[in-house]
Phi, psi and omega in degrees: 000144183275168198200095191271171170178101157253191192193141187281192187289317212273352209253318176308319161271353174272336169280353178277355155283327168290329187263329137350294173303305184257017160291306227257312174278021146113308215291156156296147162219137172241120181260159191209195208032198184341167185228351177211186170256339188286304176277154181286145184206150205253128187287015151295328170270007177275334173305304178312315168317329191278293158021261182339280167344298175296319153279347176275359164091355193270325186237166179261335192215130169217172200234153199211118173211143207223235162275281258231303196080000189258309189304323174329309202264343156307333174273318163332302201253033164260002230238096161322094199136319200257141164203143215235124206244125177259135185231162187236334210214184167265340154322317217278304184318301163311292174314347210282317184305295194278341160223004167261314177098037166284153165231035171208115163268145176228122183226172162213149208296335174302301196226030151230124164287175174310319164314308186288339193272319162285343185265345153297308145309340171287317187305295174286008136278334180284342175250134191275132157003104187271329176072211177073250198276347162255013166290322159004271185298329167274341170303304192297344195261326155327295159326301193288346165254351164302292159002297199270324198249099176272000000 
């Protein structure tokens, strides 16, 4: 699986442990944002990189990470198309998959460790659509970006 994932400065060394990670389980990864921790870098271009990526087909999935994981997946999810799941634990992650149809998770390097961050990327590449009644609820969210995003 292609995998876009950026980051902002507070976000960089745990992402460079996430592409680590899912190198070593076999996926591409296109990395992007900050080039350090040091200098400041703001998680709106990282967000748009992820964004961008995903829709264009250049990725199948992508991961967004900033402190917070909140400001990231709010640039993430202006994107008509995108829907992003901010996650804390591997429930929010599994679910984000199995009932949302999310295709971008979004956490943050401040208030997740690596273990849990990593067990959270697993979850969400490993967990599958569940559809039926929750296609329902994304079809309704489709709608609602037909609606919204002029």
């Amino acid at each position: 699986m292609r995998i876009s994932i950026a980051s902002d400065h507070a976000g960089y060394d745990l992402r460079k442990k996430v592409e680590i990670h899912l190198e070593e389980l076999g996926h591409e990864v296109i990395s992007g944002g900050a080039d350090s921790g040091e200098k400041p870098f703001s998680y709106v271009e990282a967000g748009k990189k992820v964004a961008e990526d995903v829709l264009g087909g250049k990725a199948d999935r992508g991961i967004a990470i900033c402190g917070t994981g909140i400001g990231i997946s709010i640039v993430v999810n202006k994107y008509k198309g995108i829907r992003c799941g901010l996650s804390s634990n591997e429930y929010m992650a599994r679910m984000s998959r199995q009932h949302n149809d999310a295709n971008v998770l979004a956490f943050g390097a401040r208030v997740v460790g690596s273990a849990v961050a990593l067990a959270m990327v697993d979850a969400f590449l490993e967990e599958t659509f569940a559809g039926e009644r929750h296609a329902v609820r994304v079809n309704d969210i489709r709608a609602l970006e037909d609606e919204n995003f002029k």
